[in-house]
C-alpha positions, 0 to 999 in steps of 0.5 A: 877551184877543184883541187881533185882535179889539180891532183889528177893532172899531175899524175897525168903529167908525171905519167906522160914524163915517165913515158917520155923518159923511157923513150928517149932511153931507148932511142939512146941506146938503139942509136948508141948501139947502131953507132958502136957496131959502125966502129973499130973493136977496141977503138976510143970511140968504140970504148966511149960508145960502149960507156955510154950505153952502160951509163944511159942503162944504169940510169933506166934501172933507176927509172922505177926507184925514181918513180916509186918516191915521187909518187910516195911524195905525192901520196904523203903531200896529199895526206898533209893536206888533207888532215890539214885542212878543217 
């Protein structure tokens, strides 16, 4: 088997989470922000429609930092096994 290969799908498939995290993200937050513009200024709903478009854009922030370790893990994963191995 063809562990070159097996590495290659893995980024293929952290890639693709990645873009689907982001999507998701942005869907939120246009909907999130369509759905607090319907509401009362200052109401309840308006105030926790409001803290959830801050929390879902702290997590965004956070995006590149969680991606940059995982593909510090993987580098440092394939370094292991390769001087591993004889």
């Amino acid at each position: 088997m063809n562990k070159k290969g097996q590495n290659v799908n893995a980024l293929v498939g952290l890639a693709v989470g990645v873009g689907v995290a982001g999507l998701i993200t942005a869907f939120v937050l246009q909907i999130g922000g369509d759905v607090k513009s319907d509401m009362t200024t200052s109401s309840a709903e308006a105030n926790a429609t409001g803290d959830m478009i801050t929390a879902v854009a702290k997590i965004t922030s956070k995006l590149s930092i969680i991606v940059t370790i995982v593909i510090a893990v993987f580098i440092i994963g394939l370094l292991v096994r390769g001087f591993g191995t004889r």
